[in-house]
C-alpha atoms as a printed R data frame, in Angstrom:
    type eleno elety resid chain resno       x       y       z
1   ATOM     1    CA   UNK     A     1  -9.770   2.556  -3.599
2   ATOM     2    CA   UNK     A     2 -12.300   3.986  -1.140
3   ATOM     3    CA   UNK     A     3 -12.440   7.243  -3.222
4   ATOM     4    CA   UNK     A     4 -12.608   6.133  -6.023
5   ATOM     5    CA   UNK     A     5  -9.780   5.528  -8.828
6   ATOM     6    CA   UNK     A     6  -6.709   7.184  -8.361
7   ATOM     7    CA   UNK     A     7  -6.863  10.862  -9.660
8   ATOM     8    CA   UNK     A     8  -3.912  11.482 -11.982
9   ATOM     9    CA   UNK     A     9  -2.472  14.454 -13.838
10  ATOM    10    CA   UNK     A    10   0.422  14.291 -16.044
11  ATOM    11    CA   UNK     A    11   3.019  16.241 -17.302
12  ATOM    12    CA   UNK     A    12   4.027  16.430 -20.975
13  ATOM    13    CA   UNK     A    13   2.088  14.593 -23.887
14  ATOM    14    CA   UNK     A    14   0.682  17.353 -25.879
15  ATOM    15    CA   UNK     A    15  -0.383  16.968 -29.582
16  ATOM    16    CA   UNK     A    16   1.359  14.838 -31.342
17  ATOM    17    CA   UNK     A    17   3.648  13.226 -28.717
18  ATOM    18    CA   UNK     A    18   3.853   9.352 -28.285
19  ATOM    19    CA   UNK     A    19   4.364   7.964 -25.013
20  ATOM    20    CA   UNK     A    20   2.191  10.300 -23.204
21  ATOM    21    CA   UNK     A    21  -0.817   8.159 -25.018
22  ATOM    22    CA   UNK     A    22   1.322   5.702 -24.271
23  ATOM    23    CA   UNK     A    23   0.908   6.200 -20.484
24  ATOM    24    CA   UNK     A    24  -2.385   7.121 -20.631
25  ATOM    25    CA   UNK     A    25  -3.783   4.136 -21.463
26  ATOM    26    CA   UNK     A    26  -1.498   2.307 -19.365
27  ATOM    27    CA   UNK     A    27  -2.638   4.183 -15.943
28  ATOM    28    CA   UNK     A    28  -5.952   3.454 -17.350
29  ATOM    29    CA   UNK     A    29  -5.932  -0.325 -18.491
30  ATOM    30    CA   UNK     A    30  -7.393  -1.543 -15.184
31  ATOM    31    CA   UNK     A    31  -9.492   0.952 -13.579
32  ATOM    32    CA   UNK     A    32  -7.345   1.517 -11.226
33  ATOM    33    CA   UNK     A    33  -6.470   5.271 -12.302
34  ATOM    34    CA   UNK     A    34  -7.521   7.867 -14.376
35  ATOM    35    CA   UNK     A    35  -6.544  10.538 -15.862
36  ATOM    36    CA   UNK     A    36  -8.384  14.060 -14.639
37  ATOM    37    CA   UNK     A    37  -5.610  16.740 -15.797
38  ATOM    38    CA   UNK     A    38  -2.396  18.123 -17.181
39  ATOM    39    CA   UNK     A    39   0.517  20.534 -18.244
40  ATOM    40    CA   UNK     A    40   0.743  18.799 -22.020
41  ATOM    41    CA   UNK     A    41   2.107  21.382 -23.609
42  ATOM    42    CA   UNK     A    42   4.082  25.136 -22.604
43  ATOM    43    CA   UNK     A    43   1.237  26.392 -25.402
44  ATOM    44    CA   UNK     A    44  -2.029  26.890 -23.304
45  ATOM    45    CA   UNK     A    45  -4.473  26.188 -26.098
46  ATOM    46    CA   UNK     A    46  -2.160  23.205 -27.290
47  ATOM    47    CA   UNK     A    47  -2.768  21.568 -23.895
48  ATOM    48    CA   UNK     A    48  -6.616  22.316 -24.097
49  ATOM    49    CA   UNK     A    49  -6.865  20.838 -27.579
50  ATOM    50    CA   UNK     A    50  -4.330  17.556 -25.582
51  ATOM    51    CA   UNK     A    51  -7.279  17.386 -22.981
52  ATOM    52    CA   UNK     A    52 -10.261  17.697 -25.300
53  ATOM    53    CA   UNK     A    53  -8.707  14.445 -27.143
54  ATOM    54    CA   UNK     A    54  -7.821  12.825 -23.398
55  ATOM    55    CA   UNK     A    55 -11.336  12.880 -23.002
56  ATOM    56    CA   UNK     A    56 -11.057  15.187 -19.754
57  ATOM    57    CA   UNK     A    57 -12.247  19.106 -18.354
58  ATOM    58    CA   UNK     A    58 -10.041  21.115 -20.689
59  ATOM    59    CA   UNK     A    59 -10.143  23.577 -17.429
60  ATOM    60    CA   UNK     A    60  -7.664  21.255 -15.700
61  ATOM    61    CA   UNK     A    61  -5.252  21.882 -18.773
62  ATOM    62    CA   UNK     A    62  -2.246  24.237 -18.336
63  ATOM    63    CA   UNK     A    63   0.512  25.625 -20.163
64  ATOM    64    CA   UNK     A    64   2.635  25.948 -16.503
65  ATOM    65    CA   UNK     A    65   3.077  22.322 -14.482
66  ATOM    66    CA   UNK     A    66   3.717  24.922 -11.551
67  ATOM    67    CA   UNK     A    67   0.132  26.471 -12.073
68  ATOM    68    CA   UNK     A    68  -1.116  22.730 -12.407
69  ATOM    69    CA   UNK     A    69   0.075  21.136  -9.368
70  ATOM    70    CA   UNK     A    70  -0.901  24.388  -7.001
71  ATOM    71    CA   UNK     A    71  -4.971  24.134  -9.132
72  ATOM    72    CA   UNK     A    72  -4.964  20.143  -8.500
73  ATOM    73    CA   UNK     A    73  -3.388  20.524  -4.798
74  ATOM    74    CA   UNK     A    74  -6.146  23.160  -3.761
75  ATOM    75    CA   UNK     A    75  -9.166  20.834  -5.343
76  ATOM    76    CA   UNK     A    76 -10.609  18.376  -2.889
77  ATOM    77    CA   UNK     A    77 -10.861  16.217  -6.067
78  ATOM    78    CA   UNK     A    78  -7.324  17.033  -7.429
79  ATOM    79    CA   UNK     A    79  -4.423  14.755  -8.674
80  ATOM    80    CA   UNK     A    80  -2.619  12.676  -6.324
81  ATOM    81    CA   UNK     A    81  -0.238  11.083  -8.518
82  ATOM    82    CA   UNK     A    82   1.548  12.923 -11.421
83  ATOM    83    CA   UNK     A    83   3.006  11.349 -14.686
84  ATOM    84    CA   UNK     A    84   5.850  12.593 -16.278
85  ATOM    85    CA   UNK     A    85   6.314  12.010 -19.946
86  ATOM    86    CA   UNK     A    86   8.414  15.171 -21.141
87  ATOM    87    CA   UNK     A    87  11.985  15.442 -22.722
88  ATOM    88    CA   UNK     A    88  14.374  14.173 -20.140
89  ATOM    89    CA   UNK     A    89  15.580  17.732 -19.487
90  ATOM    90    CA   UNK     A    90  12.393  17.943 -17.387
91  ATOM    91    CA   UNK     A    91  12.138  15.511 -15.590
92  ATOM    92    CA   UNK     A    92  13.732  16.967 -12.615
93  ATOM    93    CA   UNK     A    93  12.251  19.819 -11.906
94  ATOM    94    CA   UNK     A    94   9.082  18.439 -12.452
95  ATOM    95    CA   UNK     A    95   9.824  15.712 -10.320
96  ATOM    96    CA   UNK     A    96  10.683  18.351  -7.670
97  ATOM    97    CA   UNK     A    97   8.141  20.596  -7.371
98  ATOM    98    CA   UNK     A    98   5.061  17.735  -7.598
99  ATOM    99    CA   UNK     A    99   6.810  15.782  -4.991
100 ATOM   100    CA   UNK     A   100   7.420  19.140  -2.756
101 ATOM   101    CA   UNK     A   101   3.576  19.534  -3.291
102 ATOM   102    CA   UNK     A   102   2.706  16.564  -1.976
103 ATOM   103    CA   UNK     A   103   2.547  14.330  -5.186
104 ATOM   104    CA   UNK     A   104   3.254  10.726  -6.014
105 ATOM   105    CA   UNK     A   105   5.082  10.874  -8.696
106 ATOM   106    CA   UNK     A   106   5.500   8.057 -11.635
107 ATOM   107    CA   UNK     A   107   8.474   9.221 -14.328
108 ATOM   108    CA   UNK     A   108   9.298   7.886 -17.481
109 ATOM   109    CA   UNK     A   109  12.983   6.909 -17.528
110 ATOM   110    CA   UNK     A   110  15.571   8.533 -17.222
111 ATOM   111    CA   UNK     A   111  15.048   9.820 -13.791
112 ATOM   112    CA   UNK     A   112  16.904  13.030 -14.938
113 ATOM   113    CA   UNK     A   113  19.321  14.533 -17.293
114 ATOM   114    CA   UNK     A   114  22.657  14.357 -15.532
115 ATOM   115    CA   UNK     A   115  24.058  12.198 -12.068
116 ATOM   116    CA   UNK     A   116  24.074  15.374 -10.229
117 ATOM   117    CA   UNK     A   117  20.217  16.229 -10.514
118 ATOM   118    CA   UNK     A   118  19.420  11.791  -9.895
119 ATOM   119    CA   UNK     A   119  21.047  12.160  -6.725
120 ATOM   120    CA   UNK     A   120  19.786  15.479  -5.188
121 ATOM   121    CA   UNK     A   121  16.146  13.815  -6.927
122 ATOM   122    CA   UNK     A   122  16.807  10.826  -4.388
123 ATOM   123    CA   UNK     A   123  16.985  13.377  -1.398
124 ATOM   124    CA   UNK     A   124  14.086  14.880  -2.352
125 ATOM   125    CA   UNK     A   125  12.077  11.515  -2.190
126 ATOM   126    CA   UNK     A   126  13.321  10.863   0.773
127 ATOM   127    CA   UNK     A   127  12.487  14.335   2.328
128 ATOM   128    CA   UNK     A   128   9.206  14.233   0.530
129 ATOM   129    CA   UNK     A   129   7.435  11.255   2.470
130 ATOM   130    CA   UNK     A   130   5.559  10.578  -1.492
131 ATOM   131    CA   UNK     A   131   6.520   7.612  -3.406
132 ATOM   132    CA   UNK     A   132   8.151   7.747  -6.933
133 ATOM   133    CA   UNK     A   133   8.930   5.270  -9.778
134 ATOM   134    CA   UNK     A   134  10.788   5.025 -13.182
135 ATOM   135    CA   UNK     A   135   8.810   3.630 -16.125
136 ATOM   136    CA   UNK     A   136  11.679   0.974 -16.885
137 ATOM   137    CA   UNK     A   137   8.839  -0.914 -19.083
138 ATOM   138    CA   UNK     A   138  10.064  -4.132 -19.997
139 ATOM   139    CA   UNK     A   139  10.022  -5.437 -16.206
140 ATOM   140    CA   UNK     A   140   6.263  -5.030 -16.678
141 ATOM   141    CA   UNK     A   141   6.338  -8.036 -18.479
142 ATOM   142    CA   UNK     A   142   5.017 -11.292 -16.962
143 ATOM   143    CA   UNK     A   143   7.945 -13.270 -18.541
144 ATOM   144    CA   UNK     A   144  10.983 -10.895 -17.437
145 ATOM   145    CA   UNK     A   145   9.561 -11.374 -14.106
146 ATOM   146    CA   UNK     A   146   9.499 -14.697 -14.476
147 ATOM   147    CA   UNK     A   147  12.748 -14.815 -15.367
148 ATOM   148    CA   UNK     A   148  14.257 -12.791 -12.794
149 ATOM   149    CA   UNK     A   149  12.307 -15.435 -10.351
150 ATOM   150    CA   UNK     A   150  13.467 -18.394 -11.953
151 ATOM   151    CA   UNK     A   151  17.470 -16.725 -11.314
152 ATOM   152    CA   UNK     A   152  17.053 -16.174  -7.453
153 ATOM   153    CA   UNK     A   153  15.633 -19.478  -7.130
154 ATOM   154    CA   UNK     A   154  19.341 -20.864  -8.367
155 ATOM   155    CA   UNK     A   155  17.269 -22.496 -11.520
156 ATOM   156    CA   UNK     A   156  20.581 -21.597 -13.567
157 ATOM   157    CA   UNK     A   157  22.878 -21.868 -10.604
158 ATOM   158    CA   UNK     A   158  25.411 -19.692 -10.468
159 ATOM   159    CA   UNK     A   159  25.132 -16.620 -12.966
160 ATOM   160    CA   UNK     A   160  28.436 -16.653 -14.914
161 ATOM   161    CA   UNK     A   161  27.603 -14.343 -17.925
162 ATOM   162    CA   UNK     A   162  24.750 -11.666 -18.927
163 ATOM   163    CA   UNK     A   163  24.441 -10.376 -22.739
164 ATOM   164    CA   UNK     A   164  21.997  -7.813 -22.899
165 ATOM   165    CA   UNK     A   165  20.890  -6.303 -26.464
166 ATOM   166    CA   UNK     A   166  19.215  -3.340 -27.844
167 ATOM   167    CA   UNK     A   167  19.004  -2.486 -31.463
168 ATOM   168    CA   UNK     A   168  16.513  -0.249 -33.028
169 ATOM   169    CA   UNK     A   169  17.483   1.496 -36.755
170 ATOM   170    CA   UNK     A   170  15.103   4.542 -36.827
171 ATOM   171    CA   UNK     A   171  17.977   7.149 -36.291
172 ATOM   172    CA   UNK     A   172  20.483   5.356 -39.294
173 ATOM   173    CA   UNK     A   173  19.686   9.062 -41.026
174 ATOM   174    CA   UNK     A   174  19.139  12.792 -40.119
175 ATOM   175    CA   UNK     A   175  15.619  12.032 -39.390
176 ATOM   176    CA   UNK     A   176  13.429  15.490 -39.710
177 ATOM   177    CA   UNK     A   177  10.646  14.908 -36.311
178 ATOM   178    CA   UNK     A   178  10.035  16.149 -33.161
179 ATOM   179    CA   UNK     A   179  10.505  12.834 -31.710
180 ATOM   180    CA   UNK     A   180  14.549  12.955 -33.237
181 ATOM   181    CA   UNK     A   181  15.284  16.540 -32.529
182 ATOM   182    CA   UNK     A   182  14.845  16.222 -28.819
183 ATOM   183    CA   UNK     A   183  16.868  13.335 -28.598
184 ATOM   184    CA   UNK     A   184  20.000  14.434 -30.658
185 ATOM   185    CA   UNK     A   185  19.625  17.684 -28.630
186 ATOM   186    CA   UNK     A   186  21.798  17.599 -25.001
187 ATOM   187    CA   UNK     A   187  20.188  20.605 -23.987
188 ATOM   188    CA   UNK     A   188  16.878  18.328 -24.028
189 ATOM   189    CA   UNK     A   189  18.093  14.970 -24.123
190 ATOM   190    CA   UNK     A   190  20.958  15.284 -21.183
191 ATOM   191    CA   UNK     A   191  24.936  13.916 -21.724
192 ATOM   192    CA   UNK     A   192  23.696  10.682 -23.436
193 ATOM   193    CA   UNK     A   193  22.271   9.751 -26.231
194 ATOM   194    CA   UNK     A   194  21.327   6.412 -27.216
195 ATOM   195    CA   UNK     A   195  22.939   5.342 -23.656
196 ATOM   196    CA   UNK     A   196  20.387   7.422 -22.539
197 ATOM   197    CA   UNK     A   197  17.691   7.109 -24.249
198 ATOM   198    CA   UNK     A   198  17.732   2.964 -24.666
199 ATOM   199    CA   UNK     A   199  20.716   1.903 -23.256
200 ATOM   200    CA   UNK     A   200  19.583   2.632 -19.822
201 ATOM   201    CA   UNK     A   201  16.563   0.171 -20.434
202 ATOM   202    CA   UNK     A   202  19.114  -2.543 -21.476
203 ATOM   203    CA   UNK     A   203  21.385  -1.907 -18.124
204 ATOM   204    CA   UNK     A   204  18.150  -1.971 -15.958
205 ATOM   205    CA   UNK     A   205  17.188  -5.067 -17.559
206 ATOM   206    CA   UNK     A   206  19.953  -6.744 -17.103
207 ATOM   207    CA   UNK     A   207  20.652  -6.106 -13.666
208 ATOM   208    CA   UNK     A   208  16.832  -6.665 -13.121
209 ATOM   209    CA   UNK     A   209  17.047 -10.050 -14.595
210 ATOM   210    CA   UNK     A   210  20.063 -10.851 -12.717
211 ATOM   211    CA   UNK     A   211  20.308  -9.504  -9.718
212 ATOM   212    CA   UNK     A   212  23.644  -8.735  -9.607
213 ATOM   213    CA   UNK     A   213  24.740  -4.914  -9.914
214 ATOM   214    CA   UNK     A   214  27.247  -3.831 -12.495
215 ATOM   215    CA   UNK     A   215  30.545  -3.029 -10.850
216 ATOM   216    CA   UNK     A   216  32.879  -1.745 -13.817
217 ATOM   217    CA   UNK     A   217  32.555  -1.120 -17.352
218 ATOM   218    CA   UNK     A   218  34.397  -0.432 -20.629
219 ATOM   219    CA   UNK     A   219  32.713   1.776 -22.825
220 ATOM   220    CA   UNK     A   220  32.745   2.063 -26.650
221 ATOM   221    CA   UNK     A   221  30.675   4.640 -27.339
222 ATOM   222    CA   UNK     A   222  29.949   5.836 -31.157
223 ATOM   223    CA   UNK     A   223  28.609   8.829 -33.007
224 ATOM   224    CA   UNK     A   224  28.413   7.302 -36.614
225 ATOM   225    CA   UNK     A   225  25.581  10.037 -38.307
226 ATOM   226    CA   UNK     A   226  27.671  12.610 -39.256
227 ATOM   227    CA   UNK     A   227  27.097  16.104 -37.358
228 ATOM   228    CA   UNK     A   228  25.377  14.281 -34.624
229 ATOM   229    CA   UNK     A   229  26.755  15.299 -31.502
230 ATOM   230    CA   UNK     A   230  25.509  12.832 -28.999
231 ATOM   231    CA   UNK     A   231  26.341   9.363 -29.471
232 ATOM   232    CA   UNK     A   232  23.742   6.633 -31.324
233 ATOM   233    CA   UNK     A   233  25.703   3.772 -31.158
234 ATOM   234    CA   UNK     A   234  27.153   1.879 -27.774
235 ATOM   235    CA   UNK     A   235  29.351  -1.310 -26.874
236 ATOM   236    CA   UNK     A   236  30.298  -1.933 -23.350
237 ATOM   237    CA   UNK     A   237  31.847  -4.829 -21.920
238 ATOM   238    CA   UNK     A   238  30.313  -5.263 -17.894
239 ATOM   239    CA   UNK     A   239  31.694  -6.237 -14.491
240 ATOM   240    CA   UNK     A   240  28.998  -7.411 -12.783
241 ATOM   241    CA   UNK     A   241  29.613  -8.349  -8.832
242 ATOM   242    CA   UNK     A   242  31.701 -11.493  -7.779
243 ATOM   243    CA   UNK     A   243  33.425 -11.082 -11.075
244 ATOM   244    CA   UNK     A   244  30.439 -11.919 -13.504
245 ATOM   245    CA   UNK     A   245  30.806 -10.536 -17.639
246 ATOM   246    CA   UNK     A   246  28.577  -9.173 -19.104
247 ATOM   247    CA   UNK     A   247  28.072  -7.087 -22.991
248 ATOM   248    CA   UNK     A   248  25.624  -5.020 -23.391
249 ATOM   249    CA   UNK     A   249  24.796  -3.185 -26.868
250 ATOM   250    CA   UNK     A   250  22.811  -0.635 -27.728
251 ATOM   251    CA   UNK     A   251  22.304   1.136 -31.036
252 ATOM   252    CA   UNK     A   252  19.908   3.564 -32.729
253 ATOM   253    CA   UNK     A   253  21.650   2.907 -36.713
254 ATOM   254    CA   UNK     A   254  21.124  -0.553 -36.474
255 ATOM   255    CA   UNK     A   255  19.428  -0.029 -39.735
256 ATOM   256    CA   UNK     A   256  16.350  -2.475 -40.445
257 ATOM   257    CA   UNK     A   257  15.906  -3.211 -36.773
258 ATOM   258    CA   UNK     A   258  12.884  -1.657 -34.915
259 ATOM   259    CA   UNK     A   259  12.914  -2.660 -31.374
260 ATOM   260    CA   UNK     A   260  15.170  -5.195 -30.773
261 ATOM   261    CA   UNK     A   261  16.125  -5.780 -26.851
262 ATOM   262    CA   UNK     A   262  17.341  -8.949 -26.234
263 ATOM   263    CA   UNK     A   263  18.489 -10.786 -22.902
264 ATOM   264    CA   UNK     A   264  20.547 -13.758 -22.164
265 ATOM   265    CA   UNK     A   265  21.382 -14.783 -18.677
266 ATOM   266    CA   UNK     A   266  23.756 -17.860 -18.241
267 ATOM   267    CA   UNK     A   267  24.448 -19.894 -15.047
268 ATOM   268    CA   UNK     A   268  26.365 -23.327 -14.397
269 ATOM   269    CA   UNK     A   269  23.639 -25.743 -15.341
270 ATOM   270    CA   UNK     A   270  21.724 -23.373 -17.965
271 ATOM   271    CA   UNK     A   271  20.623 -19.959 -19.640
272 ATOM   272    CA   UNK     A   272  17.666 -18.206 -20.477
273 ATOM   273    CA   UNK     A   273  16.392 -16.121 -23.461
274 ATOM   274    CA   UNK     A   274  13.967 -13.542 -23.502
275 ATOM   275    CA   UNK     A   275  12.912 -11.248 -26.495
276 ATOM   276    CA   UNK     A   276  10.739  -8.094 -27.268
277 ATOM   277    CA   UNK     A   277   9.640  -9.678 -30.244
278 ATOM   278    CA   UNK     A   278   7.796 -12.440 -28.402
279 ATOM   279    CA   UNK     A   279   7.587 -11.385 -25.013
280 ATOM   280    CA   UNK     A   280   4.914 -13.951 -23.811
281 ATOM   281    CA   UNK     A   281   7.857 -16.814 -24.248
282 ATOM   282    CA   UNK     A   282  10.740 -17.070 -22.167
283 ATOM   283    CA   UNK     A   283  13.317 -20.495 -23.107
284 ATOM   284    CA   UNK     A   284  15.450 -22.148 -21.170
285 ATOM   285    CA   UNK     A   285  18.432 -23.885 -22.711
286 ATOM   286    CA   UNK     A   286  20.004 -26.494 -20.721
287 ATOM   287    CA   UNK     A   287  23.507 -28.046 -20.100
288 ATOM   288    CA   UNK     A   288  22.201 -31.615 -19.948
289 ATOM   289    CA   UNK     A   289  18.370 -31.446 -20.746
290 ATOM   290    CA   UNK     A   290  16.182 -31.018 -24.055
291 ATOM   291    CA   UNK     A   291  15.367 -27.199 -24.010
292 ATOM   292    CA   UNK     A   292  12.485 -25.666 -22.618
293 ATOM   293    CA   UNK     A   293   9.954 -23.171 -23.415
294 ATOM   294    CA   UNK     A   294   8.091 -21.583 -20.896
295 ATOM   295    CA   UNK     A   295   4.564 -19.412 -21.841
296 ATOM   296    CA   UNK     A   296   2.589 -16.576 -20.191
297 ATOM   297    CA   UNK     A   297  -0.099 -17.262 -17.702
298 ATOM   298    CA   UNK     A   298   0.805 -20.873 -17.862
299 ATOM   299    CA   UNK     A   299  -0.247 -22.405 -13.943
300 ATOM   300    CA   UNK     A   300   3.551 -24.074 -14.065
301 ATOM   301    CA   UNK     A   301   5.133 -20.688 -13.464
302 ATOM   302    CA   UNK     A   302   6.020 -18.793 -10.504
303 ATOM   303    CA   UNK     A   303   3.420 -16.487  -9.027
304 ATOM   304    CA   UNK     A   304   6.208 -13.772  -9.994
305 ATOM   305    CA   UNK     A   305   5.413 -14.699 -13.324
306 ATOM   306    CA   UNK     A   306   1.714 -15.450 -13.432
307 ATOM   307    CA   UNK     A   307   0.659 -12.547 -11.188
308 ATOM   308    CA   UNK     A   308   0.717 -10.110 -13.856
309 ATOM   309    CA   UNK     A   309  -0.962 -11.664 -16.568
310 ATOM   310    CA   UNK     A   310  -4.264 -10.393 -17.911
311 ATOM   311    CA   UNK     A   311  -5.084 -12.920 -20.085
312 ATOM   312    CA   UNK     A   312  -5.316 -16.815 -20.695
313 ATOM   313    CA   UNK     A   313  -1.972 -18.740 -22.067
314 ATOM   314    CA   UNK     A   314  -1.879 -18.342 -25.748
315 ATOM   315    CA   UNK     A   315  -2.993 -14.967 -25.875
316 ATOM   316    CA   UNK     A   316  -0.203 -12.330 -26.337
317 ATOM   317    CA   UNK     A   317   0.007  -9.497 -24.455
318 ATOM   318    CA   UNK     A   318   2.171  -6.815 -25.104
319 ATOM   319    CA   UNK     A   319   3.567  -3.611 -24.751
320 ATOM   320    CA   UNK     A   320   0.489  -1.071 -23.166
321 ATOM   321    CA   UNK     A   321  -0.056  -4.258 -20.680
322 ATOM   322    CA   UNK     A   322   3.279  -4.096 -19.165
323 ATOM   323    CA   UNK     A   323   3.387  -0.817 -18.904
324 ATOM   324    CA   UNK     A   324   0.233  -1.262 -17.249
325 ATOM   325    CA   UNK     A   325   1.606  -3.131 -14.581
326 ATOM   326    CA   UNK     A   326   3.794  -1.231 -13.870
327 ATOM   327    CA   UNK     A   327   1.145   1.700 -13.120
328 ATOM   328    CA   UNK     A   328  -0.810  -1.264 -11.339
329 ATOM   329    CA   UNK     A   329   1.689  -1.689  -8.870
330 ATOM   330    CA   UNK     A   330   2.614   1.340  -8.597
331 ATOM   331    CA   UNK     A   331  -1.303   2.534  -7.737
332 ATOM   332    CA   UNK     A   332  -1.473  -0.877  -5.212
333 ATOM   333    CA   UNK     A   333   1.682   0.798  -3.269
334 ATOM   334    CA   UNK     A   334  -0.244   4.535  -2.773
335 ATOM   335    CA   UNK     A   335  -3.022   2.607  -1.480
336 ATOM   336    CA   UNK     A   336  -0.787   0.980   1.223
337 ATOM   337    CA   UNK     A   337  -1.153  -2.656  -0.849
338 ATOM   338    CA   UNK     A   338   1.456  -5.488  -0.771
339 ATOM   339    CA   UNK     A   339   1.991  -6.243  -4.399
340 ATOM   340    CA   UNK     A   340   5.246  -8.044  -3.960
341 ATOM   341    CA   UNK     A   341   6.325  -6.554  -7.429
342 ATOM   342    CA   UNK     A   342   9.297  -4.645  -8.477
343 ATOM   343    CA   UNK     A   343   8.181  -0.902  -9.533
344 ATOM   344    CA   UNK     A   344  11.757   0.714 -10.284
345 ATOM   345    CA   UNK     A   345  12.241   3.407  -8.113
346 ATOM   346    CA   UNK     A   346  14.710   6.668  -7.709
347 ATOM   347    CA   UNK     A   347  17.411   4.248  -6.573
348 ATOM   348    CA   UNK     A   348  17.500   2.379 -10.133
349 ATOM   349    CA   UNK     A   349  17.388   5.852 -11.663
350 ATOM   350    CA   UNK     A   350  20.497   7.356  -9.718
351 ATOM   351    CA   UNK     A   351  21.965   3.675 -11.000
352 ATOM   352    CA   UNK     A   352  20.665   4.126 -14.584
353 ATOM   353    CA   UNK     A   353  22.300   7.926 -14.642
354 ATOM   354    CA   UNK     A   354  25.764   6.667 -13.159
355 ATOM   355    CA   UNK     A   355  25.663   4.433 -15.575
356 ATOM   356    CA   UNK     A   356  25.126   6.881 -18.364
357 ATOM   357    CA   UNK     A   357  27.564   9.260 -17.058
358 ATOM   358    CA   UNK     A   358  30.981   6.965 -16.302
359 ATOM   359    CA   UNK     A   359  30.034   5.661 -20.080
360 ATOM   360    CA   UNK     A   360  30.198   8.712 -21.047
361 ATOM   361    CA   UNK     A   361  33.276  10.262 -19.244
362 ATOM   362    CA   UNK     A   362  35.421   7.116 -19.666
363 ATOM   363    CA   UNK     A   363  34.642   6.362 -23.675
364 ATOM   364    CA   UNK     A   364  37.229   4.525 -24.785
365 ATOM   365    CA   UNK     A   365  39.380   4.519 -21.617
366 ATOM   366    CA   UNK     A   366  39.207   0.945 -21.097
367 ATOM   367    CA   UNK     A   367  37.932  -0.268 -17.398
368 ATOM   368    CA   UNK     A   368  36.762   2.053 -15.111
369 ATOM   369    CA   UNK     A   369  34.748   1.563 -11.894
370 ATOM   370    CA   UNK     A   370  31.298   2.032 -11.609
């Protein structure tokens, strides 16, 4: 960028929190942005003591995201894009205001806390001439977006079935951290809980992957920890359009598991299978041919899939790298670029919350339209 790298200030990821690192050295991987200040904590010397380990002016930190976005808008150096990596609860109103200030905006998922605040969050991105996008991490990775190239070619053929997975075991008790609390709280966390919190990754993935849009769905949704009051354990059966089924299931007291998303797209002559666990292979299992297994940066793939990786085939890359591409892309579209990649935006997040929300309102009420 003429300028420089893109000036960033983000919201949320004071002491002690995880993704805002997370994101940080995501924006950061490639050059392409960097971080220069913040609102990481309500506690004004909490979010000094965040910038001081970010490595940046702890004069740019506030307690207030309203006093930060007015201090970075009236610098001729200040922020153009803002991060948000708070409880979902926040999301929208910080989404709001820096996009009513003249911010890009780049949001970890869920775009908000309920359908209602999604939607009236799409009018204000429309209204606000700024661009935003959802952190929906796994399509950062080389080999979903392979994938997802290899299905709209017709590799498969038709699509005739989608079984989407997420299992992670890390809430199977009352666990005492900050990281929990928020989650099992629906002041903080919103209506959902583990639909929220994963199984919105699993939906996006899946549709992603597919590219066909979830139509109806029947919802089994679970609160198996006793007292918990938001639920951490989810079946649904999908509709996807022209008819296509689909399962997705997500649970947080999958005990043993740690981050288990798994995705398995069938067609008429084959499937594919993709998994966290080793992200850098994607197989394809054929009707009437040996299988196949396809790696990262190999020069056989589609420039869907090679585009993003960093790396040489045979050397992993994993989690901070496609988040990183996603920032990548994201930072090519403020500068006017044509990355011809897929950065979720507000529309996939008003998708991810109806989602969340007819789950929610139609648990255990068999098929309902989505």
């Amino acid at each position: 960028m003429s300028d420089g790298p893109l000036r960033m200030a983000m919201v949320g990821g004071g002491p002690g929190a995880f993704i805002g690192p997370v994101h940080r050295m995501a924006a950061e991987l490639d050059g392409r942005i960097r971080l220069v200040a913040g609102a990481f904590s309500r506690d004004a010397d909490k979010s000094r003591a965040a910038a001081l380990g970010y490595g940046i002016d702890p004069a740019r930190a506030h307690g207030d995201y309203r006093r930060m976005l007015a201090a970075e808008a009236a610098r001729p150096d200040g922020a153009r894009l803002v991060a948000i990596v708070t409880p979902n609860h926040l999301h929208f109103p910080v989404a709001k205001a820096a996009l009513e200030a003249g911010f890009h905006v780049l949001s970890d998922k869920p775009a908000t806390a309920t359908l209602e605040e999604a939607v009236e969050l799409a009018r204000v991105v429309a209204d606000s001439g700024r661009l935003y996008g959802l952190t929906y991490t796994y399509t950062g990775y080389p080999m979903v977006r392979e994938a997802r190239a290899l299905v709209a070619r017709g590799d498969l053929g038709a699509v005739r079935k989608v079984v989407v997975e997420y299992s992670q075991g890390w809430l199977s008790d009352a666990v005492d951290s900050a990281q929990a609390a928020w989650r099992a709280d629906p002041a903080q966390s919103g209506l959902g809980g583990c639909i929220g919190d994963i199984g919105v990754h699993a939906f996006n993935i899946a549709e992603f992957v597919s590219g066909l849009a979830v139509t109806r769905l029947n919802a089994d949704l679970n609160h198996v920890v006793a007292g918990r009051s938001l639920d951490d354990d989810c079946n649904i059966l999908l509709r996807f359009g022209d008819g296509v089924p689909g399962v997705l299931v997500a649970s947080q007291v999958a005990a043993g598991d740690r981050n288990g998303l798994r995705l398995r797209v069938y067609g008429s002559r084959g499937g594919l299978d993709w998994c966290h666990g080793a992200p850098d292979v994607l197989t394809l299992n054929w009707l009437d041919r040996p299988t196949q297994v396809l790696h990262a940066a190999s020069p056989y793939l589609t420039p869907a899939g090679r585009g993003p990786a960093r790396l040489p085939t045979g050397h992993p890359e994993g989690f901070i790298a496609a988040f990183a591409n996603i920032y990548r892309d994201f930072a090519d579209a403020i500068a006017g670029g044509a990355t011809g990649a897929p950065v979720p935006t507000i529309q996939d997040g008003v998708r991810g919350m109806a989602f969340v929300a007819r789950a929610v309102a139609a648990n255990g009420a068999g098929w309902v339209d989505l």
